[in-house]
C-alpha positions as CSV (number, residue, x, y, z in Angstrom):
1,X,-66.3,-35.2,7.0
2,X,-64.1,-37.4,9.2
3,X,-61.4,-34.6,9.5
4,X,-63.0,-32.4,11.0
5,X,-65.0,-35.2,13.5
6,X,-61.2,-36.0,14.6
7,X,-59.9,-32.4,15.2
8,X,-62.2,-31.4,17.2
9,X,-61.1,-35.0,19.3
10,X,-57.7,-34.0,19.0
11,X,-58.0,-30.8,20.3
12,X,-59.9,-31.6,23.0
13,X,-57.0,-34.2,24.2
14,X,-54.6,-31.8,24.2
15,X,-56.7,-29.4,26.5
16,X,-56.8,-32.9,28.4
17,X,-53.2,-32.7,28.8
18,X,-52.7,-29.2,29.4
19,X,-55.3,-29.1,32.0
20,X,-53.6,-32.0,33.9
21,X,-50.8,-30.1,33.8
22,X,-51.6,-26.2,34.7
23,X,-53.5,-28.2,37.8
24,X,-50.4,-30.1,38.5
25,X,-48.7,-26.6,38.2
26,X,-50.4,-25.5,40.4
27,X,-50.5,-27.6,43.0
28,X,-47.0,-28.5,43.0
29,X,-45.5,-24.4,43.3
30,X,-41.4,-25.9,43.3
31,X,-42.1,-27.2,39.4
32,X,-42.2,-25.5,36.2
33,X,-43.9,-26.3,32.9
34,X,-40.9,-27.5,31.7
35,X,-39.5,-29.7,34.5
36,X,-43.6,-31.1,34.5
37,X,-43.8,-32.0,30.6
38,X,-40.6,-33.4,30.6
39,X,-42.1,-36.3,33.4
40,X,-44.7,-36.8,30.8
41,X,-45.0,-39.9,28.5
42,X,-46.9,-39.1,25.4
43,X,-45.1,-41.4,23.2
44,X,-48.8,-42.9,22.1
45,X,-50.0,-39.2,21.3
46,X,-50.0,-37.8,17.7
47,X,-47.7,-34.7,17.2
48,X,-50.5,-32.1,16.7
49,X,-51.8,-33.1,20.1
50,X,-48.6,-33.2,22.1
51,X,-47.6,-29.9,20.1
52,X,-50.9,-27.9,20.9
53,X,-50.9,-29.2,24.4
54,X,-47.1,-27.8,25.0
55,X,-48.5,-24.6,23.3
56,X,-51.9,-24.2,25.9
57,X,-49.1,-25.4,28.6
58,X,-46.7,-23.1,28.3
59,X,-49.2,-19.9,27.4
60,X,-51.2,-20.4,29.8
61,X,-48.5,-20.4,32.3
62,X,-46.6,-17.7,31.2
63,X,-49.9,-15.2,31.2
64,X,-51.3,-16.3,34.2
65,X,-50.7,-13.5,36.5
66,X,-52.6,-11.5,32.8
67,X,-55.4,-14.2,33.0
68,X,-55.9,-13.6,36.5
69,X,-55.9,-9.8,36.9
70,X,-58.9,-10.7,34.1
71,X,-61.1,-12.7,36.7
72,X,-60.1,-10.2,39.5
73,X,-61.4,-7.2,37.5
74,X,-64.4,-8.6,36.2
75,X,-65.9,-11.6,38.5
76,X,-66.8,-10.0,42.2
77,X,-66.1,-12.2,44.6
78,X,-64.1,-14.8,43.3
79,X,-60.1,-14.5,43.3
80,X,-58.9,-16.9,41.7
81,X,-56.8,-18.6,44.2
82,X,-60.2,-19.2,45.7
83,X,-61.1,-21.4,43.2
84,X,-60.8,-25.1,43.2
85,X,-57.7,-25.7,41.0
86,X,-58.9,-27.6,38.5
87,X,-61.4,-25.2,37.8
88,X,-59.2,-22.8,38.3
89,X,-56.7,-24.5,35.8
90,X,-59.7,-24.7,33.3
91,X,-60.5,-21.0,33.2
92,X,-57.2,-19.8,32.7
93,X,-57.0,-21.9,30.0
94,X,-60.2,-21.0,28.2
95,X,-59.1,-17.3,28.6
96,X,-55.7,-18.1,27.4
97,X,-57.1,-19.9,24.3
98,X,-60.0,-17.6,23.4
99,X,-59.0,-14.3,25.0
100,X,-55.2,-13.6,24.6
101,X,-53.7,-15.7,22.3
102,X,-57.3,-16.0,20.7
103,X,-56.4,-19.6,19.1
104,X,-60.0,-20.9,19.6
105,X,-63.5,-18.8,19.1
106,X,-64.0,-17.7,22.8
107,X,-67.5,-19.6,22.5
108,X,-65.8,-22.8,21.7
109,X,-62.7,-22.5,24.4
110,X,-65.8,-21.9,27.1
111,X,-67.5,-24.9,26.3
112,X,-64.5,-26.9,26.0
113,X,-63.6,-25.6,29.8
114,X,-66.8,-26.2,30.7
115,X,-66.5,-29.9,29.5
116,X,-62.9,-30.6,30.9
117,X,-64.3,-28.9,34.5
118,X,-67.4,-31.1,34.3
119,X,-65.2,-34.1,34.1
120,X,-62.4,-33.6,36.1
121,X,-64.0,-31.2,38.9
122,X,-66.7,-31.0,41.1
123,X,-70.5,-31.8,40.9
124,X,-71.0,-27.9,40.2
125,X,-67.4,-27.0,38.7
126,X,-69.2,-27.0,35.1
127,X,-71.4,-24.4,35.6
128,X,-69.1,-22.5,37.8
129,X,-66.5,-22.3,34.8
130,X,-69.5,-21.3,32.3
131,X,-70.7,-18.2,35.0
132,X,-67.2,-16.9,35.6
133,X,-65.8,-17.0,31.9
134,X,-69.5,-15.9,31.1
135,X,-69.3,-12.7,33.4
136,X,-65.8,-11.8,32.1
137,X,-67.0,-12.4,28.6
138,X,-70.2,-10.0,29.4
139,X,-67.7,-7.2,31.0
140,X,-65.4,-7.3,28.2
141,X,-68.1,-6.8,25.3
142,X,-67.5,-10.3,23.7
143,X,-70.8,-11.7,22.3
144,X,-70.8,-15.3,23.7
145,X,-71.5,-16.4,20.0
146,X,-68.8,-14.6,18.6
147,X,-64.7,-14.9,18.8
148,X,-62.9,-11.7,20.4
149,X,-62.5,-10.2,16.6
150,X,-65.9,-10.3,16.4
151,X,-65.8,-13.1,13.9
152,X,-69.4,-15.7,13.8
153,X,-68.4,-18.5,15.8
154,X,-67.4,-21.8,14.2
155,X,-67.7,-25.0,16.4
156,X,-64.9,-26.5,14.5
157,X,-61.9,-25.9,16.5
């Protein structure tokens, strides 16, 4: 019962981390993943967390311009370089996780990005996150309560 109380905890601090970063990222154009993780001190961390972070990091980045032809095609309106970053940073990272490298059920990477943008964004940055990974879920044909094989959702991840 406790392991799978603390993985869920675990994972969520390494989307912590990653998010941190892909905003940093993003703000600071001249860096790279790289040159930004190797600034980092996670020392106190537990492998699986620095080593999932790296991974959401480094995918994330690398499929970004992929990720964000997604939210051009499919959310009206809203480019993603007009999004704040860190929710911008958050949705990338859901669709990275539960879309392309489909590590996560897509339900739980969207309510994890949800969370993270709740916390670290604005007053309305949750719900933002959950309508534009909702819309893109809806145009692609992914049940909300299903991963992207079509698989039942399991909140365990």
């Amino acid at each position: 019962m406790l392991a799978q109380y603390v993985l869920p905890q675990r994972r969520r601090r390494s989307r912590e981390i990653a998010l941190q970063l892909l905003y940093a990222l993003d703000l600071r154009t001249e860096e790279t993943p790289a040159s930004l993780w190797a600034l980092q001190n996670l020392a106190d961390e537990e492998a699986g967390v620095v080593e999932y972070a790296r991974d959401l990091l480094e995918g994330t980045w690398a499929h970004r311009t992929e990720i964000d032809q997604m939210i051009r095609t499919h959310v009206v309106g809203w480019r993603p370089e007009r999004m704040v970053a860190v929710d911008r940073a958050a949705v990338r990272m859901a669709l990275f996780e539960g879309v392309v490298a489909q590590k996560t059920p897509l339900a739980v990477a969207i309510s994890e990005a949800m969370e993270l943008a709740k916390l670290y964004g604005t007053e309305d940055s949750g719900r933002f996150v959950n309508g534009v990974l909702g819309k893109i879920v809806r145009a692609r044909g992914v049940p909300s309560g299903e991963d992207s094989s079509g698989a039942p959702v399991s909140h365990s991840s």
